[in-house]
LUMRO-916973 format. One line per field, with one value per residue (C-alpha): residue number from 0; residue in one letter; chain; z, y, x. Coordinates in nm, 2 decimals, decimal comma. Layout:
REM residues N
i <- c(NUM:...)
aa <- c(a:...)
ch <- c(A:...)
zz <- c(Z:...)
yy <- c(Y:...)
xx <- c(X:...)
//
This chain:
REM residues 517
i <- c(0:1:2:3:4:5:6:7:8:9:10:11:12:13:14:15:16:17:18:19:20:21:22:23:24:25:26:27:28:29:30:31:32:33:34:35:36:37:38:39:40:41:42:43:44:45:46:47:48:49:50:51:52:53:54:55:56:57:58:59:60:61:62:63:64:65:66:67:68:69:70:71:72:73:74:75:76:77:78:79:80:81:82:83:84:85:86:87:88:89:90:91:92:93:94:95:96:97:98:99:100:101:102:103:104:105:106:107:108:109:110:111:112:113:114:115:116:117:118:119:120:121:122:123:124:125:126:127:128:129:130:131:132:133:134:135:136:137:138:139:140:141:142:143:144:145:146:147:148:149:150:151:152:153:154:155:156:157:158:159:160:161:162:163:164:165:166:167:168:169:170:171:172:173:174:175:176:177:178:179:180:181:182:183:184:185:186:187:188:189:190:191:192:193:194:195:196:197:198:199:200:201:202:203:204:205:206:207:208:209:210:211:212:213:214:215:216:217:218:219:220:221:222:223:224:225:226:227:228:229:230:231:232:233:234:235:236:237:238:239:240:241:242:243:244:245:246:247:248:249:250:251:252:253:254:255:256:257:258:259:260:261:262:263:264:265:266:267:268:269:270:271:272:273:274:275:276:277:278:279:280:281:282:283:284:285:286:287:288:289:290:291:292:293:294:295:296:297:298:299:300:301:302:303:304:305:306:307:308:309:310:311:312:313:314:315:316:317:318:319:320:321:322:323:324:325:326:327:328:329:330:331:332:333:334:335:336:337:338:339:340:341:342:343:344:345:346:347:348:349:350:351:352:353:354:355:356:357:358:359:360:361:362:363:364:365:366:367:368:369:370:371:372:373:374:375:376:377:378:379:380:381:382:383:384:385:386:387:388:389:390:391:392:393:394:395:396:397:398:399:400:401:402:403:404:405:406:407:408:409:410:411:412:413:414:415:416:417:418:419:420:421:422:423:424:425:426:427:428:429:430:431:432:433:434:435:436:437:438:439:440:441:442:443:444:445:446:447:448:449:450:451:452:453:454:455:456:457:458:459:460:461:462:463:464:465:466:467:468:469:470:471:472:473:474:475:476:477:478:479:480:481:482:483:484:485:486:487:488:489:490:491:492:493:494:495:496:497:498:499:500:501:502:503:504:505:506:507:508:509:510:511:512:513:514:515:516)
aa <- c(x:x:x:x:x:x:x:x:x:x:x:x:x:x:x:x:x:x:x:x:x:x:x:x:x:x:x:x:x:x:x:x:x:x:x:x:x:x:x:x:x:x:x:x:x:x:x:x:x:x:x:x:x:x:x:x:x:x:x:x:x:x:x:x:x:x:x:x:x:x:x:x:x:x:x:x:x:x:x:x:x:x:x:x:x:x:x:x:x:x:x:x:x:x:x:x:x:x:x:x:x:x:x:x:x:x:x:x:x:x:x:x:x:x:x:x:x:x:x:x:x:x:x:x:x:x:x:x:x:x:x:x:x:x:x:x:x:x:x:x:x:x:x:x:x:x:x:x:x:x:x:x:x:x:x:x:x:x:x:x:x:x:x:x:x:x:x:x:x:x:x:x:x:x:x:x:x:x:x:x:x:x:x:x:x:x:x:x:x:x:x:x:x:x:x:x:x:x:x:x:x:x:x:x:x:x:x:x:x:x:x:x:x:x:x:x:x:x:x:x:x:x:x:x:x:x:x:x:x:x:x:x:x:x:x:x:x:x:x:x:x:x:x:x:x:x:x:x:x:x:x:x:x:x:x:x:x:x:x:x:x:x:x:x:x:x:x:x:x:x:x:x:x:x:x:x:x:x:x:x:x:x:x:x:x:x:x:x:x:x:x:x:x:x:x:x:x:x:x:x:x:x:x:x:x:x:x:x:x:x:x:x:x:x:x:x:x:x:x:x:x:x:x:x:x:x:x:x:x:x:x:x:x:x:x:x:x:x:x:x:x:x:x:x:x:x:x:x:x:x:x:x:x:x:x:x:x:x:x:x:x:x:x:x:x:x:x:x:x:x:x:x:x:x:x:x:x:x:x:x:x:x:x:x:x:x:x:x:x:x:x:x:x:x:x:x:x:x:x:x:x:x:x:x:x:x:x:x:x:x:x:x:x:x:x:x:x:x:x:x:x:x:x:x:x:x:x:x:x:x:x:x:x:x:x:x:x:x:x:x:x:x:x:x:x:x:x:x:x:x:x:x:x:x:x:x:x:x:x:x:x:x:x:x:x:x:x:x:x:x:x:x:x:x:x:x:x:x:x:x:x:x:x:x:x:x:x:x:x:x:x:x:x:x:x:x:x:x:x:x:x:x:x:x:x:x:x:x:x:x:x:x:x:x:x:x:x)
ch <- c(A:A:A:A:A:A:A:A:A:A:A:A:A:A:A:A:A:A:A:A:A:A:A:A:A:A:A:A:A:A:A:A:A:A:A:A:A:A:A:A:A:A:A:A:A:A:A:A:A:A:A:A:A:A:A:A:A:A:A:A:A:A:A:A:A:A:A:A:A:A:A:A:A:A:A:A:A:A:A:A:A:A:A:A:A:A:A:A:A:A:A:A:A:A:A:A:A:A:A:A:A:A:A:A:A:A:A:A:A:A:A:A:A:A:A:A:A:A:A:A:A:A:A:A:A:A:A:A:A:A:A:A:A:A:A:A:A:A:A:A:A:A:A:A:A:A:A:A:A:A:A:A:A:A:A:A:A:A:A:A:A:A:A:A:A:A:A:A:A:A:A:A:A:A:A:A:A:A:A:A:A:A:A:A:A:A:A:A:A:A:A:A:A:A:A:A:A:A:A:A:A:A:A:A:A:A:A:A:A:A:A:A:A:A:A:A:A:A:A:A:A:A:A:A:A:A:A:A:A:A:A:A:A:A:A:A:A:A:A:A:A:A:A:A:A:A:A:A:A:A:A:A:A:A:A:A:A:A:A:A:A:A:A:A:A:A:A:A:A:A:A:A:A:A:A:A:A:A:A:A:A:A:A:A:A:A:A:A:A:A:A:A:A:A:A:A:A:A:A:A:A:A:A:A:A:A:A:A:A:A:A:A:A:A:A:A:A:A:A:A:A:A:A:A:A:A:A:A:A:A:A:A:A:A:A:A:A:A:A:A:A:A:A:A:A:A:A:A:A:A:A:A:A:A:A:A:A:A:A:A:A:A:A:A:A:A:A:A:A:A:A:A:A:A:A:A:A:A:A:A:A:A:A:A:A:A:A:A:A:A:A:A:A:A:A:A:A:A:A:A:A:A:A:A:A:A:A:A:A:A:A:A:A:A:A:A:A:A:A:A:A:A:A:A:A:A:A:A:A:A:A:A:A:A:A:A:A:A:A:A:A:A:A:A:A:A:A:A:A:A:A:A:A:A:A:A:A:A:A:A:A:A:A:A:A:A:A:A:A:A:A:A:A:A:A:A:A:A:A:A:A:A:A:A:A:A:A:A:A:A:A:A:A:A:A:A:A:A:A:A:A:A:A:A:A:A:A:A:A:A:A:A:A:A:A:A:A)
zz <- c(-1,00:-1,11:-1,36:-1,53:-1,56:-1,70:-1,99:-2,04:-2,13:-2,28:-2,51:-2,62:-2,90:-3,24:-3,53:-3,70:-3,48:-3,49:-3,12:-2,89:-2,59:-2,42:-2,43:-2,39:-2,02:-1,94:-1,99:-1,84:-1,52:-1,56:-1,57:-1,26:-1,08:-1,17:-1,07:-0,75:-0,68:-0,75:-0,52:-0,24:-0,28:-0,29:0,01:0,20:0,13:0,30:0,55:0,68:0,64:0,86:1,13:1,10:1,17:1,44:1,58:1,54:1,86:1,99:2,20:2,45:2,54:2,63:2,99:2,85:2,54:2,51:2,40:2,17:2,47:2,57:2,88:2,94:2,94:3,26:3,06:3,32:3,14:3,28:3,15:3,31:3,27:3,43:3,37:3,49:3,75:3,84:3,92:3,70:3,83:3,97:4,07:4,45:4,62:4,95:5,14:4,93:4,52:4,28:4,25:4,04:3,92:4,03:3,89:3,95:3,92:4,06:3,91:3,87:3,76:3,76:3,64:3,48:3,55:3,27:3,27:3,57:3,57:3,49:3,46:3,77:3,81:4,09:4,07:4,31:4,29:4,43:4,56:4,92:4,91:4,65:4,83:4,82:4,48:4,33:4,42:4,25:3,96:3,91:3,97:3,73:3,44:3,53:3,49:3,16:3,01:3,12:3,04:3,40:3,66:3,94:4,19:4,04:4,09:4,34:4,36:4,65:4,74:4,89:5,09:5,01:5,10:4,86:4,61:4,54:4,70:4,51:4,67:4,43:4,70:4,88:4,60:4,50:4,87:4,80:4,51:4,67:4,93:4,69:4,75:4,51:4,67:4,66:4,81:4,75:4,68:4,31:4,11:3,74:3,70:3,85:3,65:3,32:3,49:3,50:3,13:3,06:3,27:3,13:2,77:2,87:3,03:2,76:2,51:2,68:2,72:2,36:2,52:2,78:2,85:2,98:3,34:3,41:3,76:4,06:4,35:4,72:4,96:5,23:5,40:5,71:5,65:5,87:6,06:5,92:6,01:6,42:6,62:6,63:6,92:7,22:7,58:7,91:8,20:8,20:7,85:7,68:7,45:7,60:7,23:6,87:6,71:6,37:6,02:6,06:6,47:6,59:6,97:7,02:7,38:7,12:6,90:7,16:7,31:7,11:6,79:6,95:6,77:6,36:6,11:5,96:5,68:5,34:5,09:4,70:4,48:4,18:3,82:3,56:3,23:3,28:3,40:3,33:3,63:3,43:3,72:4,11:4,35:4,70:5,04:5,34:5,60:5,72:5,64:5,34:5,41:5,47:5,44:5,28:5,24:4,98:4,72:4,51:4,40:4,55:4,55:4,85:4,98:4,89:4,55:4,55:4,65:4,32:4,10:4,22:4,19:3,84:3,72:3,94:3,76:3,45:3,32:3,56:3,62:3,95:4,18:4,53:4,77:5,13:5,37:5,68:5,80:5,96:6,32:6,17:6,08:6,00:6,29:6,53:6,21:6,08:6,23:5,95:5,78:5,40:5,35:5,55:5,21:5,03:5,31:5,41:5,02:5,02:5,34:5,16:4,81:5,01:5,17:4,82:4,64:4,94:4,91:4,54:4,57:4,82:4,62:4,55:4,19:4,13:3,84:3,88:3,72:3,66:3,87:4,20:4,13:4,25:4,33:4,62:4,77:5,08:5,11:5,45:5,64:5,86:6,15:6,12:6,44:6,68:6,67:6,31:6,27:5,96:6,09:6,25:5,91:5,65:5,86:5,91:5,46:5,47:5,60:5,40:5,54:5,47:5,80:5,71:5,41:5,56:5,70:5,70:5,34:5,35:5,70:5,57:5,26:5,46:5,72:5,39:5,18:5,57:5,63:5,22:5,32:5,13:5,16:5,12:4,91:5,07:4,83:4,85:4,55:4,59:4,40:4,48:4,85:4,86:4,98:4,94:5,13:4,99:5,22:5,30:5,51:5,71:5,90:6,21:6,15:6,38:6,12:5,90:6,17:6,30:5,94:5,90:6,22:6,12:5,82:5,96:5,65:5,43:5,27:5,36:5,23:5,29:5,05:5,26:5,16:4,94:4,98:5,17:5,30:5,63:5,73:6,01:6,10:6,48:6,67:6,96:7,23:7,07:7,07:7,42:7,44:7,27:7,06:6,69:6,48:6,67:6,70:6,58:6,35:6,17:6,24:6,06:6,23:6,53:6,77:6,64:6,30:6,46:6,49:6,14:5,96:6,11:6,06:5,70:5,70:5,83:5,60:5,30:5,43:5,51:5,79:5,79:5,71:5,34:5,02:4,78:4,53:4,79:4,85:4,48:4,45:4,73:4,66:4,33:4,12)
yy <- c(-2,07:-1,93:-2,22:-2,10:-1,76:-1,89:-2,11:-1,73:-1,56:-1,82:-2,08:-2,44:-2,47:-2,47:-2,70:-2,37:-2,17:-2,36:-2,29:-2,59:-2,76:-2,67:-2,28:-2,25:-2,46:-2,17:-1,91:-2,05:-2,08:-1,75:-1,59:-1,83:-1,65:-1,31:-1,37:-1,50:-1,18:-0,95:-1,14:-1,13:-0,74:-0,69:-0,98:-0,71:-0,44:-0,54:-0,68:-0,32:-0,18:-0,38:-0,34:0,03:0,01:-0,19:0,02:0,41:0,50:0,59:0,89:0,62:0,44:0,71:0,54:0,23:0,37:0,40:0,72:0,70:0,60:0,31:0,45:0,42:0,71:0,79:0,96:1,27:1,63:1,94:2,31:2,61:2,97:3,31:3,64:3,98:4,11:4,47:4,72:5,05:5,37:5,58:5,25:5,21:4,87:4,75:5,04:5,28:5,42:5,28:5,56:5,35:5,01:4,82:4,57:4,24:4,27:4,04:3,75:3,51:3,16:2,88:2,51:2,31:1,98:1,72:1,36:1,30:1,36:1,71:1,94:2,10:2,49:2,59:2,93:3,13:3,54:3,75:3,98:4,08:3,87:3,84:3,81:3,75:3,80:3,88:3,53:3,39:3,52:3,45:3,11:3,11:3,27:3,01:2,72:2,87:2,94:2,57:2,40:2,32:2,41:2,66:2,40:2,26:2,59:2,67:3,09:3,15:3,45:3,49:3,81:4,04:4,39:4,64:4,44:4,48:4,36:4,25:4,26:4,30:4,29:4,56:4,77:4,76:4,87:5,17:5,24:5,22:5,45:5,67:5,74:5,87:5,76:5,37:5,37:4,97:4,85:5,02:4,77:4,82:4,71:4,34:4,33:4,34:4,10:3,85:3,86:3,85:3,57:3,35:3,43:3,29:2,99:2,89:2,95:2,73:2,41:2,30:2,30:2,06:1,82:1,47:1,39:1,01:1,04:1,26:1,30:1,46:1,61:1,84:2,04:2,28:2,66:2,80:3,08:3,24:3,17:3,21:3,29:3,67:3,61:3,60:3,50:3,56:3,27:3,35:3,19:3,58:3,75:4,07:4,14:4,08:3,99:4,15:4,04:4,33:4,36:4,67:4,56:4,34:4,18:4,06:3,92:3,73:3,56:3,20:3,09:2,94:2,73:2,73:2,50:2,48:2,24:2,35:2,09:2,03:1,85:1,80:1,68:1,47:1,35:1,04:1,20:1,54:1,78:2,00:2,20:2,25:2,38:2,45:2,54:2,71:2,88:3,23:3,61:3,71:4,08:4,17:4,53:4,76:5,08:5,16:5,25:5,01:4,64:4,39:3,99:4,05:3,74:3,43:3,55:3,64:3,25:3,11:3,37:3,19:2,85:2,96:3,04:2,79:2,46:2,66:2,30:2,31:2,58:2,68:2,76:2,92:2,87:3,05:2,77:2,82:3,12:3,38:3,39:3,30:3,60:3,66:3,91:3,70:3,71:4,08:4,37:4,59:4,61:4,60:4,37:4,11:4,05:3,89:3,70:3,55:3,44:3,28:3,12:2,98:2,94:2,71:2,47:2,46:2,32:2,08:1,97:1,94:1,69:1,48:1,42:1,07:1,00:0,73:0,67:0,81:0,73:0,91:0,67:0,72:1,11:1,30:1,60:1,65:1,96:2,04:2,37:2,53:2,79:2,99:3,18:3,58:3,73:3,85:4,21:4,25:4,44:4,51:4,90:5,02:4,90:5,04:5,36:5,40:5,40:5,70:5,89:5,70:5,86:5,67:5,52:5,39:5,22:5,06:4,79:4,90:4,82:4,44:4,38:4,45:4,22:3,94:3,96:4,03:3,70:3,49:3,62:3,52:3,15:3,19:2,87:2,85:2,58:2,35:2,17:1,91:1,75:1,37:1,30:0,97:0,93:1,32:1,53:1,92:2,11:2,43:2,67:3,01:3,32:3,39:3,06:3,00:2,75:2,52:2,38:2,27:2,11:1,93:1,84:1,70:1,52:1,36:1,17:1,08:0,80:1,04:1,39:1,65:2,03:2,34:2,64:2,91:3,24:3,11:3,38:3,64:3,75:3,60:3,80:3,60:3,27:3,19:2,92:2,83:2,88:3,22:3,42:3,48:3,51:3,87:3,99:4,18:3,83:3,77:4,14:4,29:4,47:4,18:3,88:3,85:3,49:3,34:3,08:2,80:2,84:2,60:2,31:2,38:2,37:2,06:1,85:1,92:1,93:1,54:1,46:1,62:1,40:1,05:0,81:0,68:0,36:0,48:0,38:0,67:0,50:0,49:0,90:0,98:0,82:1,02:1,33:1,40:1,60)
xx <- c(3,39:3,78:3,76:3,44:3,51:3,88:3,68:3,45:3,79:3,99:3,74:3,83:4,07:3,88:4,02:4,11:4,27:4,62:4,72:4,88:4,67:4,99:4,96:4,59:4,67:4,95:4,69:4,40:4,69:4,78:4,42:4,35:4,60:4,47:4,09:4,22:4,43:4,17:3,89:4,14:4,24:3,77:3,78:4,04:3,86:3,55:3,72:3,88:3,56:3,37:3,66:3,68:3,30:3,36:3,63:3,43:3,32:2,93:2,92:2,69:2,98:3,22:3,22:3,42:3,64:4,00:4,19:4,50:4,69:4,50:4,36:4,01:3,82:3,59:3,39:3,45:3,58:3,64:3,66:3,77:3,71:3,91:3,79:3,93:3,74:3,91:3,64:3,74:3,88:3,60:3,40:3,32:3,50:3,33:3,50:3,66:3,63:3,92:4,16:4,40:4,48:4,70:5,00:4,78:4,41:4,13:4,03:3,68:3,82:3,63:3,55:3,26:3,30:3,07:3,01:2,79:2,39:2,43:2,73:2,87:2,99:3,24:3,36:3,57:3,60:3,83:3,57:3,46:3,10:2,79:2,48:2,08:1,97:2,31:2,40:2,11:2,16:2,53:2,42:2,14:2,35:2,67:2,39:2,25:2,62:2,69:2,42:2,29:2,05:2,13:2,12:2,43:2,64:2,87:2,97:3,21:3,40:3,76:3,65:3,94:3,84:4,03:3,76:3,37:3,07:2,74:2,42:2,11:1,85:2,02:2,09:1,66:1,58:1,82:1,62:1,33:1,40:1,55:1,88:2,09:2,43:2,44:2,78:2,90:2,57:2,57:2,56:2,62:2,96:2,90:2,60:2,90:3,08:2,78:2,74:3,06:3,13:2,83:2,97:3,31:3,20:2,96:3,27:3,51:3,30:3,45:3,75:3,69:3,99:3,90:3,95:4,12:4,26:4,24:4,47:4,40:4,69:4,73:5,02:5,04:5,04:5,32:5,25:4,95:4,63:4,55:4,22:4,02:3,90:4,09:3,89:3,99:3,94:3,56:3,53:3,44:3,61:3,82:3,98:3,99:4,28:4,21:4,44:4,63:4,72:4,97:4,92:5,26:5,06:4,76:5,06:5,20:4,90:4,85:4,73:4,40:4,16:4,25:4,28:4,64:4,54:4,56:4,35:4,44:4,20:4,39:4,25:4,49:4,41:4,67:4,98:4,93:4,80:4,51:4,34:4,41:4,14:4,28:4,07:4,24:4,06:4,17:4,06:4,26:4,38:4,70:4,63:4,35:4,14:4,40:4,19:4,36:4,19:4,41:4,36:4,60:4,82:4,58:4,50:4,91:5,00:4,74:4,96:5,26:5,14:5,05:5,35:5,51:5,31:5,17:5,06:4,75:4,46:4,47:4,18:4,17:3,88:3,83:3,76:3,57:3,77:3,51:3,69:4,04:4,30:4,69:4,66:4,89:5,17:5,14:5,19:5,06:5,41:5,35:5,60:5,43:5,18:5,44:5,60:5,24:5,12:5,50:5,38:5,05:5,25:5,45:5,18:5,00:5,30:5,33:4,96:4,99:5,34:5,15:4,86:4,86:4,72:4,45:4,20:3,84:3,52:3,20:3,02:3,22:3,15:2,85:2,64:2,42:2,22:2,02:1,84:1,77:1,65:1,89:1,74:1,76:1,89:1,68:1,80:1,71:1,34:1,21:0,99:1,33:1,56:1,31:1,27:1,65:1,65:1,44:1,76:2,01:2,36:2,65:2,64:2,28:2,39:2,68:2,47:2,11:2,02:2,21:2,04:1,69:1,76:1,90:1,58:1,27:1,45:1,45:1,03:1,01:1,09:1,40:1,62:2,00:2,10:2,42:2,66:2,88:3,13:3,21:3,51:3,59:3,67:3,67:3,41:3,43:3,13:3,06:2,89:2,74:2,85:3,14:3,13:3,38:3,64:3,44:3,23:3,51:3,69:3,39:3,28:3,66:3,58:3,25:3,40:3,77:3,75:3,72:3,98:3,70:3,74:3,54:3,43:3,27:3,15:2,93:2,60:2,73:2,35:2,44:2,72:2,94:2,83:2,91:2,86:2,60:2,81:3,00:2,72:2,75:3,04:3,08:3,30:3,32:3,24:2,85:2,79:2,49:2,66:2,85:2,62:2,27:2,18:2,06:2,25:2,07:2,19:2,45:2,24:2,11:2,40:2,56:2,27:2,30:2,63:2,62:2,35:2,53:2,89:2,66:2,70:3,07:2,99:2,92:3,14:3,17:2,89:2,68:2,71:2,76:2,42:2,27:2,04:2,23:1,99)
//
């Protein structure tokens, strides 16, 4: 073929022309040469082309593809989102109207965690509670904003008191009974906050980072957390040991049943820490009724940890902490707010070093959900509550209007609706209510093979959350005027909370696979 397009360019020697045999070979050599460059340079061309074809990824196979370090990527990416919180002055808090602000404000921060069936929301507020329909729809607006359903959203509280409460339900009955003085139930500034949330979360999902490994650890708090409830021989409870205690006798009398674990979940994209969600269990007030919003000494701790590893987003859950204060460790000096967030500042950075990293992939990961029904207390009666709201005094609307919303969404065959994350061979149960420490040590205890964390105060409807047994036993926590359940709310929520965990004998696919909807 080179030959023949030679002879095109450079004909036989005519009797006339003159020219040499000779030169007419060193052209016909030369032009050889040429052709033979050029197809090589078209052959390379194609070539490259096919291979960078070959090399562009499809967004199908994000499971198996390398990034520009050579890692595979899981095909797991998480975003996060924070959002000022601070009621303004004038505003009312769960006990008191903001007379001023303060030097550190409250904070909503978040993640959205894609890659598995469908998106996953877990947020965190340093708020008092959100409750009945309030909690709905932040859930509803977090899944819209992230492209999710509500079942997949996790909203929990930290339950600091010099901050708001949000309760829809109870706000409407208010209305209804037309008071003019909503005290904490009015409403309008945390309806701002949910649209300004939603808006923030939707903006951030472009900037998603990729998640390749994951890393669990866990340190002791020292000297912090220790029981409310103090019993006598009979087995009742003669005292409450509030966060803040004066008495120096309630002081001295033993920690009692706690959990003095602190969890960390921490997300890498290869080396790099990118977000850090920690779960300890103990009432977070220090001090309050100041007038003054305050994340007090957990939402102090984060802020350290913060500035400490500013690498990593950092996100603070209350565990299972109902019955659990700092009462045995503060004696209402103001000082004692820093020393106790040092205290928890301390275990988090422990937790954080011990966490071993390991790679993750979307398929170990999971979602599952169980919705129940939690048994209104006995004492609760619908004629007494909605006749109490035709005077509504400011001691009626301290617990009248939330008691009648609990009971009307319980006789509506309202269900609560139980999460729990599976991140590998991690499990993190996220859960309603004030629940007693019980449940997260007895859910720790269910899957020893396992690194099990608790959320609580997820929907704050159901006030404290006791156990069987404690309900007889007296005491502030199972009071009428704190607890809206029955006794056998116990049994409910540990059967789900074993179903939600799975038999021991499961691998991590197996419970990723589970009820993941």
């Amino acid at each position: 073929m080179i030959d023949q397009l030679c002879d095109r360019f450079i004909p036989s020697q005519s009797p006339q022309s003159g020219g040499s045999g000779k030169r007419r070979l060193v052209w016909k050599t030369a032009c050889r040469m040429v052709l033979l460059f050029a197809l090589q340079s078209v052959l390379q061309t194609v070539l490259y082309g096919c291979l960078a074809v070959a090399k562009e990824p499809d967004a199908s196979d994000a499971v198996t593809r390398r990034d520009e370090s050579g890692d595979e990527s899981t095909g797991l990416r998480v975003s996060t989102f924070d959002l000022d919180v601070t009621p303004p002055v004038g505003s009312m808090m769960a006990y008191d109207v903001v007379s001023r602000q303060g030097e550190l404000g409250l904070r909503c921060r978040g993640i959205v965690i894609s890659g598995m069936d469908k998106p996953v929301v877990l947020c965190a507020i340093d708020w008092i509670g959100i409750s009945n329909a309030a909690h709905d729809q932040f859930r509803q607006a977090l899944a819209e904003a992230a492209e999710t359903d509500p079942s997949h959203v996790a909203v929990h509280a930290l339950h600091q008191h010099d901050a708001p409460r949000c309760d829809f339900t109870a706000e409407r009955l208010l209305h209804h009974a037309g008071a003019t003085n909503l005290g904490p139930f009015e409403s309008s500034f945390q309806r701002q906050v949910i649209k300004k949330l939603a808006s923030q979360v939707a903006a951030q999902l472009d900037r998603s980072r990729p998640i390749t490994h994951v890393g669990f650890g866990t340190a002791n708090v020292d000297r912090v957390a220790s029981n409310r409830r103090l019993q006598g021989p009979d087995g009742l409870v003669y005292a409450t040991r509030y966060t803040t205690c004066t008495d120096p006798k309630l002081r001295a009398a033993p920690e009692g049943i706690i959990d003095p674990e602190l969890s960390c979940l921490v997300f890498y994209e290869r080396d790099q820490p990118i977000v850090s969600l920690t779960y300890y269990a103990c009432h977070p007030q220090s001090y309050y009724r100041t007038g003054v919003p305050s994340p007090d000494f957990p939402g102090i701790a984060r802020i350290f940890r913060s500035q400490d590893r500013p690498e990593a987003f950092h996100v603070h859950f209350n565990g299972a902490g109902g019955n659990i204060g700092a009462g045995k460790y503060n004696d209402g000096d103001k000082s004692n707010r820093l020393t106790l967030a040092n205290r928890v500042a301390d275990a988090m950075e422990k937790a954080f070093d011990s966490a071993e990293r390991v790679p993750v992939s979307a398929s170990s990961c999971g979602w599952n959900t169980i919705k129940v029904s939690l048994p209104p207390a006995a004492h609760l009666h619908e004629d007494e509550l909605r006749e109490l709201l035709t005077r509504p005094t400011p001691e009626v609307i301290e617990t009248a209007p939330a008691d009648l919303a609990w009971l009307l969404r319980c006789k509506a065959g309202h269900q609560v609706e139980l999460g729990c994350l599976t991140i590998g061979d991690v499990r993190v149960l996220h859960l309603p209510g004030e629940l007693f420490v019980e449940y997260q040590l007895a859910a720790k205890a269910m899957r020893k093979d396992l690194s099990v964390a608790m959320a609580a105060y997820g929907d704050y409807g159901p006030g404290y959350i006791g156990t069987q047994v404690a309900y007889g036993q007296g005491g502030y926590e199972t009071s009428a005027r704190a607890s809206r359940v029955a006794p056998e709310v116990e049994s409910v929520l540990m059967d789900a909370i074993k179903l939600l965990l799975g038999p021991s004998h499961d691998r991590a696919s197996d419970a990723a696979k589970g009820d993941s909807r």
